[in-house]
N, C-alpha and C positions, 0 to 999 in steps of 0.2 A: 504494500500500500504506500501511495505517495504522499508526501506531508499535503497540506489543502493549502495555497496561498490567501493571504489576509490582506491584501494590495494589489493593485494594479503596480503598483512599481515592482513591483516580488517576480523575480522569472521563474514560471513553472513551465517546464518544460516536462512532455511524458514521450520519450520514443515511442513511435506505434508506424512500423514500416516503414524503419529511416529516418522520417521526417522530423520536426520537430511544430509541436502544438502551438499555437498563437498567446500572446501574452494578454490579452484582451479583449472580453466578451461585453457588449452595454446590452442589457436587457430593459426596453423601454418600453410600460403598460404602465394605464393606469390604475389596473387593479394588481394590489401589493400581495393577494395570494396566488396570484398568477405570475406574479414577480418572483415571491418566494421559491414557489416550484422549480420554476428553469433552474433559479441560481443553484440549488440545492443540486441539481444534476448535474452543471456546469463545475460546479466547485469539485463533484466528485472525482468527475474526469479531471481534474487539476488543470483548466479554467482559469484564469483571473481575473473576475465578474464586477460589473460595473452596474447599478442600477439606476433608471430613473423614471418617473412617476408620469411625465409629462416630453412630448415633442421640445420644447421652446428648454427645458429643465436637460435635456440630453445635448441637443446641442450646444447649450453653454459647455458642458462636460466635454463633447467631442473636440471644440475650440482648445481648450486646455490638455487636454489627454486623449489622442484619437484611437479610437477602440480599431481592432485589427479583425471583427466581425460586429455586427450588430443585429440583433431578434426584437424586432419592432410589429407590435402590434398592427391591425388596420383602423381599429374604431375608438379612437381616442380623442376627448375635449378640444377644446383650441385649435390644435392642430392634427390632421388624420396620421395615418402612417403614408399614406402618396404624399402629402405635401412636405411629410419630414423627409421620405426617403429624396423628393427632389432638392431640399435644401441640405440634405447629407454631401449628394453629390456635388454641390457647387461651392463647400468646402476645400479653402485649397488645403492640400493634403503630400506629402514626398511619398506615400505607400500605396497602395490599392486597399479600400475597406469594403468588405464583403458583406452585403445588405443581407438579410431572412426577413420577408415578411409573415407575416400570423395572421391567417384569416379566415374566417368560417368559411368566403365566398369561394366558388369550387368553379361557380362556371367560368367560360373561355376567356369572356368580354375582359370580368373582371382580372385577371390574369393575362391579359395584353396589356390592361390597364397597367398594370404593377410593373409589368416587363418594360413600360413606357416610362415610367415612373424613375427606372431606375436600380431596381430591384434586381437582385441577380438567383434566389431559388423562393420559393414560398413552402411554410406548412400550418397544416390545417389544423383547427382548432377541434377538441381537444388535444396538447400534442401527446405525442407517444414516443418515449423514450428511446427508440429502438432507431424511429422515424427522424430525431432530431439528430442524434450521433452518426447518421447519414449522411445528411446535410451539413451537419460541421465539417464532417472527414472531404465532403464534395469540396465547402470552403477552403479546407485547408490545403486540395490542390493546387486550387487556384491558387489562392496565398503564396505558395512554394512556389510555383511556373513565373509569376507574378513576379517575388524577390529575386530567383534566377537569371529572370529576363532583364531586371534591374540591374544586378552586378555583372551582368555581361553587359549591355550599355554601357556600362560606368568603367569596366577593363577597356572596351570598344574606345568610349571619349579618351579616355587617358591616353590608349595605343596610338591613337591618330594624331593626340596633341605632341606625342613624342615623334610624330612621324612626319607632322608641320613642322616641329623645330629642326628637325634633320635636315627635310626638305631645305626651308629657306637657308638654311646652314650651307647646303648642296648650292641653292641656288645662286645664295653670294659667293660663293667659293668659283662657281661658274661662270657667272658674269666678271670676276675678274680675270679667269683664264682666256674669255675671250676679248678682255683688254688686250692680254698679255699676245695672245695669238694674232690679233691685230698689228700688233707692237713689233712683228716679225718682219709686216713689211713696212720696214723702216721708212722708203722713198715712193711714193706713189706716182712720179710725175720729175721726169729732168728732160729738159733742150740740151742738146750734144750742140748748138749753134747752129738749130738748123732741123735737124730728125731728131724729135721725140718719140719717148717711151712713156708710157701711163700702164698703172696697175690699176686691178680693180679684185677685190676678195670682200664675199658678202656672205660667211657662213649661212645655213639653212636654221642652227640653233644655238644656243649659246657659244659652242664650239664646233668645227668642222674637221675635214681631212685635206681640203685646199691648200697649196699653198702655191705662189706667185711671187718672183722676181727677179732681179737684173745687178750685175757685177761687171766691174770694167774688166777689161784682159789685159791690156796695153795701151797707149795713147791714140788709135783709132780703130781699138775693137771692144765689144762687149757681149755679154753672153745672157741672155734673157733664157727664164725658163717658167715651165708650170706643174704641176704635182699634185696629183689626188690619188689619195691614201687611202684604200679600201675601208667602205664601213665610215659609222660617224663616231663623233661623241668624244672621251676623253684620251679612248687611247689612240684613235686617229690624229688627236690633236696634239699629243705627246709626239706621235711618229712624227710630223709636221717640225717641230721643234728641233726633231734630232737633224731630221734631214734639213734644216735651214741652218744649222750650221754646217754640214758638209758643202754649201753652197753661198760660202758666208760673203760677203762684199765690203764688210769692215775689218773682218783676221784670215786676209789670203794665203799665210801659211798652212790654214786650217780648211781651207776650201779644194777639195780634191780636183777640182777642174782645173786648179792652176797649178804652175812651178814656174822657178825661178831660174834663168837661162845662165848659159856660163858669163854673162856680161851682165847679170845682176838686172835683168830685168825677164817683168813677168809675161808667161807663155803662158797658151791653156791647151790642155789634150782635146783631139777631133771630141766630139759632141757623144760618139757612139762607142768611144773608149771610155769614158766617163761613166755613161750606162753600165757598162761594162764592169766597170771598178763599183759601181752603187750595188747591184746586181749579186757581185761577190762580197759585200758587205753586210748586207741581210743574209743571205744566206748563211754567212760563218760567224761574222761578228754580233749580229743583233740577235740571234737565235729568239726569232718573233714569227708568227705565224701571216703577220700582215703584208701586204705587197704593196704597189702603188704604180702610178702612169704617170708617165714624163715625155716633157718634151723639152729639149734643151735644144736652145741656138744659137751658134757664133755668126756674130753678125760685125762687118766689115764697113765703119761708118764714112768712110773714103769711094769706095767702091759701089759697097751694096751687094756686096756676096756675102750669102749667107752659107751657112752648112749647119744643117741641125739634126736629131736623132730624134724619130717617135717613137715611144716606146707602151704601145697600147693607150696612148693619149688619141683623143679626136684629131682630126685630120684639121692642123695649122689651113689659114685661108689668108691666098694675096689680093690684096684688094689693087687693081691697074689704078693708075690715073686716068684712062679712063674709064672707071666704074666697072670694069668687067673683075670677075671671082675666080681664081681657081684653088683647087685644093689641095695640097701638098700628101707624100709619104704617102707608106704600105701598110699602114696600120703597127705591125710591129709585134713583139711581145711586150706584157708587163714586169717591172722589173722586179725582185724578189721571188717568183715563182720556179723558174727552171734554172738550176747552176749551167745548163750549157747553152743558153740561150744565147743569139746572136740578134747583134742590133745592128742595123744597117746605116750609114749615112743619104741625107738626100740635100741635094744643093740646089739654089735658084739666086738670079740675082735680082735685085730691086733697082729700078731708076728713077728719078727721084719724080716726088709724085706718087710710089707707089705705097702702100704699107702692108705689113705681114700682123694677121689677128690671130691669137691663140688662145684657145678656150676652153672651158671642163667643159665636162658633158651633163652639168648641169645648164648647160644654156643651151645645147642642139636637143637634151631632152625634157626641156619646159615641158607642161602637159596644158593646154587647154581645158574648160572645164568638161569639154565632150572625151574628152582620153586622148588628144590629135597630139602627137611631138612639134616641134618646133623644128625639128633637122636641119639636113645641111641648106634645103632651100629655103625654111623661114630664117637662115642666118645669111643667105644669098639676100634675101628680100629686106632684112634688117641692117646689114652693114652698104647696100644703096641705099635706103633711104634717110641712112643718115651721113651718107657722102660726105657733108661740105661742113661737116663738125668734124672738130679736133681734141685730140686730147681728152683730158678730164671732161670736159663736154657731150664726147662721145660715148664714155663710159658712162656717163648717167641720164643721157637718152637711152641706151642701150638698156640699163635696167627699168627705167620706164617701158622701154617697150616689151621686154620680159613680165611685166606685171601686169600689162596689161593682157597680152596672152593669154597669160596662167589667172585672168578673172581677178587678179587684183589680189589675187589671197598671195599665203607665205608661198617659198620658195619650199619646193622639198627637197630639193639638195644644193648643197654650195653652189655657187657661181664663183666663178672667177677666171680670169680673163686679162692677156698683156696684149696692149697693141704697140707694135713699133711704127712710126711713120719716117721713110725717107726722101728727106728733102734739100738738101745738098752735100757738096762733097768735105763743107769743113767739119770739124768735129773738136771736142772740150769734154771730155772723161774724169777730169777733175775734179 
């Protein structure tokens, strides 16, 4: 036998299949030997019984101490049991309080009523001991499903608050790597005295796998290139990193495209040896699963002879003077994938007037909102129509008209994009 609690504040608790029994019953009649009764059963079962006399008398009581079931009569003074159970409900409350109405009335009407009311079981008058510990045990599932469902919300809020801080954690962390990825290419835009070079790199998300830029070789050559790195996100943007310094244009000792000739001034290897040496670098040294596509080219600011290596990059396009397009290279391999892979050289030359556009494939595979690419002839149809723009100018018609394309929404994969324009034969690398 279990001691009998003498408080509502008393926790009695009785196991019965697990669970654990409510700490709080309000039995609200106005007749006090019908009051007596329940308590006297509730107390048995180890209950912690709350009485009161009156609707208006209970809910002062509920205000102060919110019972965890209530056994309310229907035919009471003042206030019926429908009108208390709707002002039970509209208590604000942190728990679920499980209604029991008591009522002689058996038929349906009245028992919508009560269901409308608010009510969550009914029993009938006279009760029967057998019939009520039914009805509790019914409440106390609910109770229990009820609490459950509470503390898993409450682990749920928590989880997620810990998982917004992460998040924004992530996201600032983000937003400065794509400063920093930004911050790579140092020069967007130099006049040689004459033919200009302009970059453009506009990740798809915080970070990308793009990268774009240009290095002098000697006093009338320089070496422009481009590079997208399989895959997005941060390890693409690491690989970016690494490979902009093998390609560095402020520590040319550390730039494997060049060397240092026996008279102390700097050379750079063909474009497709370079490949070459990148190639064997992944492979042996990086021991990374990632690859990437390059295009690198030596370009002869005197002349206008170029020589550059594809290497699974998009097909480089020369734009004439006059307006006409063609499209350079074999397509190629990618570098990092096959240790015996062979990159080929391909040469053209520029006359002045002319410029050479190179570009990820994020801008020949823009998607319209019907699923249409943008290919090599919506970039035929984009770099006429913006002929008679230069430079930095060109590069941001250019992604105007990329946006506009793609319906104005984000980009899904980087852009990025060098144009060289040749325009006389002096030249200034310094």
């Amino acid at each position: 036998m279990f001691p009998l609690p003498t408080a509502c504040e008393s926790i009695s608790v009785i196991p019965e299949g697990g669970r654990l029994l409510p700490r709080c019953v309000m039995v609200v009649d106005d007749s006090r030997l019908q009051r007596r009764i329940l308590s006297a059963l509730l107390n048995r079962w180890g209950y912690c019984v709350e009485e009161a006399e009156s609707a208006p008398q209970a809910l002062e009581k509920c205000s102060i101490n919110p019972p965890d079931i209530v056994i309310s009569d229907w035919m009471m003074p003042q206030m019926n049991g429908l009108e208390f159970c709707r002002a039970f409900r509209r208590m604000q409350r942190d728990t679920y309080g499980y209604f029991i109405l008591l009522t002689s009335k058996s038929q349906s009407l009245e028992v919508v009523q009560g269901l409308d009311a608010g009510a969550d079981d009914f029993l009938t008058k006279p009760v029967n001991g057998d019939e009520l510990r039914a009805r509790l045990n019914a409440g106390e599932r609910v109770l229990s499903m009820e609490k459950e469902l509470v503390d898993k919300n409450a682990l749920l809020t928590s989880t997620l608050q810990e998982l917004q801080t992460l998040y924004d954690s992530l996201d600032s962390d983000l937003t400065e790597a794509r400063k920093l990825q930004q911050s790579l290419v140092r020069e967007r835009f130099r006049d040689f005295g004459g033919s200009q070079i302009s970059l453009l790199l506009r990740p798809s998300g915080h970070v990308g796998g793009d990268l774009v830029g240009f290095f002098p070789i000697n006093a009338h050559r320089i070496a422009a290139f481009a590079i997208d790195v399989a895959g997005h996100g941060v390890a693409s943007a690491l690989m970016t990193a690494r490979l902009a310094g093998f390609l560095s244009s402020t520590s040319p000792d550390q730039n494997v495209a060049l060397f240092e000739s026996e008279y102390g001034i700097y050379d750079a290897h063909p474009p497709e040896e370079v490949a070459a040496q990148l190639n064997a670098l992944m492979l042996t040294e990086l021991e990374t699963e990632t690859y990437f596509t390059l295009l690198l080219a030596d370009i002869d600011l005197v002349s206008g002879d170029v020589r550059l290596v594809q290497a699974g990059h998009p097909y480089p396009a020369v734009q004439r003077a006059d307006g006409s397009v063609e499209f350079l290279g074999r397509g190629g391999h990618p570098v990092g994938l096959f240790p015996e892979a062979r990159f080929e050289p391909v040469v053209t030359r520029l006359a002045p007037g002319d410029r050479l556009f190179i570009s990820s494939d994020g801008v020949t595979e823009c998607e319209s909102p019907d699923g249409k690419m943008l290919d090599t002839d919506g970039l035929v149809d984009l770099l006429g129509r913006n002929r008679s723009l230069r430079g930095p100018d060109f590069m941001e018609s250019l992604v105007w008209d990329l946006a506009r394309f793609g319906g104005e929404q984000e980009f899904s994969d980087d852009v990025s994009a060098v144009l060289f324009e040749f325009n006389a034969p002096k030249c200034n690398v310094d």
